[in-house]
C-alpha positions as CSV (number, residue, x, y, z in Angstrom):
1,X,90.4,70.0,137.7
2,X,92.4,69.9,140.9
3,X,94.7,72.7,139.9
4,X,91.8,74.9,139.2
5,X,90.7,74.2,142.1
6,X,94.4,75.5,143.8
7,X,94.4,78.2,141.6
8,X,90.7,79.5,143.0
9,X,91.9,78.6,146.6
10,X,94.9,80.6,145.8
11,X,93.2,83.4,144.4
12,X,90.7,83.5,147.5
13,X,94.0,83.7,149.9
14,X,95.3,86.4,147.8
15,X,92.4,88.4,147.6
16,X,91.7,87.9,151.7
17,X,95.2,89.2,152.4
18,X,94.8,92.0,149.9
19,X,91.7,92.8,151.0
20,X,92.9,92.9,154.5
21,X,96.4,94.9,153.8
22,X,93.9,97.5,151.8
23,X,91.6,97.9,154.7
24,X,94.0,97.8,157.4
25,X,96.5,100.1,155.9
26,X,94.2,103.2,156.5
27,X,92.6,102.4,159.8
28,X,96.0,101.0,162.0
29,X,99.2,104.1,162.8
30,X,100.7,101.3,162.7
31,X,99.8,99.0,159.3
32,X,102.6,97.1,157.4
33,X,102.9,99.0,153.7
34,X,103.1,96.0,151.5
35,X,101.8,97.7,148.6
36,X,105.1,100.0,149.2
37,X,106.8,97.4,149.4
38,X,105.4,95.9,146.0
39,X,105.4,99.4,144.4
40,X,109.1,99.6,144.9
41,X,110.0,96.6,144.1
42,X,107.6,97.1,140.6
43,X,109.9,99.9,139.5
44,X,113.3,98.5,140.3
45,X,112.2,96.1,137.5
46,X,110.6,98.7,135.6
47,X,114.0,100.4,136.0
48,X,116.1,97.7,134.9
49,X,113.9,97.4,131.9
50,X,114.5,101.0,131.0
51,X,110.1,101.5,131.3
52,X,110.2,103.1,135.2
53,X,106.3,103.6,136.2
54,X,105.8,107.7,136.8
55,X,101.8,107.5,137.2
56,X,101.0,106.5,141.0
57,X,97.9,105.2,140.1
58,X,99.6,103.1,136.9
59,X,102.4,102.0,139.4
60,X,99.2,101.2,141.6
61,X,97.3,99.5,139.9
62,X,100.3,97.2,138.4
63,X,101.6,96.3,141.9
64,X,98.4,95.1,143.0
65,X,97.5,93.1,139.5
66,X,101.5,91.4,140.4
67,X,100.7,90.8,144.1
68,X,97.2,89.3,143.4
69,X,98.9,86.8,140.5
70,X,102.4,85.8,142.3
71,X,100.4,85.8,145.7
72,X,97.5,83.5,143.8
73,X,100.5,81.4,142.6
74,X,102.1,80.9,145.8
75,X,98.9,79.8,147.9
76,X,98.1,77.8,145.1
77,X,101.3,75.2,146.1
78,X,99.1,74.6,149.4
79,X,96.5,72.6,147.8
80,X,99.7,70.3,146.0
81,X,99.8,66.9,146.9
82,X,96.6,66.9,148.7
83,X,97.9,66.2,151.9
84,X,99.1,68.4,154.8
85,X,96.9,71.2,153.5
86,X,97.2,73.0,156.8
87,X,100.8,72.2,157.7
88,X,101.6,73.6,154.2
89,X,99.1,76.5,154.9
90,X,101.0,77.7,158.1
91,X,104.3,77.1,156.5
92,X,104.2,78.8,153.6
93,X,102.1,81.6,155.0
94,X,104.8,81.8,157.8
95,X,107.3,81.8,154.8
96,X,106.1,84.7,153.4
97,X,105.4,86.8,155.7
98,X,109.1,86.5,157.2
99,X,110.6,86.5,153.8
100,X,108.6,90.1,153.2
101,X,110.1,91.3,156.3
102,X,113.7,89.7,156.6
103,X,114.4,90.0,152.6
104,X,113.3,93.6,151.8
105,X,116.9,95.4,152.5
106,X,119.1,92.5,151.4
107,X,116.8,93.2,148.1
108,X,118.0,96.8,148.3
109,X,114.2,97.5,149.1
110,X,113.1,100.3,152.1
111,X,112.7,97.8,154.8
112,X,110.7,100.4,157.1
113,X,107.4,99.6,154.6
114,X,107.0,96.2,156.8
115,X,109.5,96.0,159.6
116,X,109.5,99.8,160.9
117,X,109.0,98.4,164.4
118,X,107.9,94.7,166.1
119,X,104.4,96.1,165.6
120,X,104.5,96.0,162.0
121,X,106.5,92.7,161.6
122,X,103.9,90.7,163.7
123,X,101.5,91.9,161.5
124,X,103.1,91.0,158.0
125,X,104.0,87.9,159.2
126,X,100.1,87.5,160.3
127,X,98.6,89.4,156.9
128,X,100.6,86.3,154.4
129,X,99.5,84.0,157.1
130,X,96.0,84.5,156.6
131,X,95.3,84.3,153.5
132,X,97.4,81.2,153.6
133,X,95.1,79.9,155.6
134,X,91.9,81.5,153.7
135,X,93.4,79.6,150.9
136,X,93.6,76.3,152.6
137,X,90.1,76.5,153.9
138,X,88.9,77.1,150.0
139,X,90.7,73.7,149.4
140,X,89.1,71.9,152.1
141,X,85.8,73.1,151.2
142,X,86.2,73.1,147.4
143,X,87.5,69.1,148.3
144,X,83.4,68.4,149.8
């Protein structure tokens, strides 16, 4: 029951930062462009498997089913252990965020989507960090 429970927190810290990425992206100059980011990285593995996504709103929709499951997964790993929820929580959210913005162009993926300017890393680094947080609030209240 427990890692239900991590998988629904996890799901609630996904969604929050999705939800928040989706809003933001059309309302800030300067928004990070995670699902660019995700879209890219979607067809270098569609590349590789020889299957490259042409339809923007396939490649869309196929990012954002990935981000949702491996970002559900991720946040999940807070509620493990049951101790340190929020210690884990900022960590990994911290994690994330960085590893979004310091990995993209060793990846071979166009950095500029989330670390164009200071702006736009703050603000990946703060996106991951709230829904890690989202999902450890889920967990403390799920635990009541």
């Amino acid at each position: 029951m427990k890692n239900i429970q991590n998988l629904i927190a996890g799901f609630a810290g996904a969604l929050s930062l999705t939800l928040l990425h989706e809003g933001l992206k059309k309302q800030l100059d300067d928004a990070p462009r995670i699902d660019l980011l995700g879209e890219e990285a979607v067809n270098v593995i569609m590349d590789k498997a020889g299957k490259p996504i042409h339809d923007d709103k396939k490649l869309y929709a196929t990012t954002l089913a990935g981000d949702l499951l491996a970002n559900t997964l991720y946040y999940s790993a807070i509620g493990a252990g049951g101790k340190y929820t929020w210690t884990k929580a900022i960590t990994l959210g911290l994690s994330a965020g960085l590893g979004a913005v310091k990995l993209a162009r060793p990846l071979g993926l166009n950095e500029k989507t989330v670390a164009r300017n200071d702006k736009v890393k703050v603000l990946t680094v703060l996106y991951y960090l709230s829904g890690a947080l989202v999902t450890a609030g889920v967990i403390k209240a799920l635990k009541r």
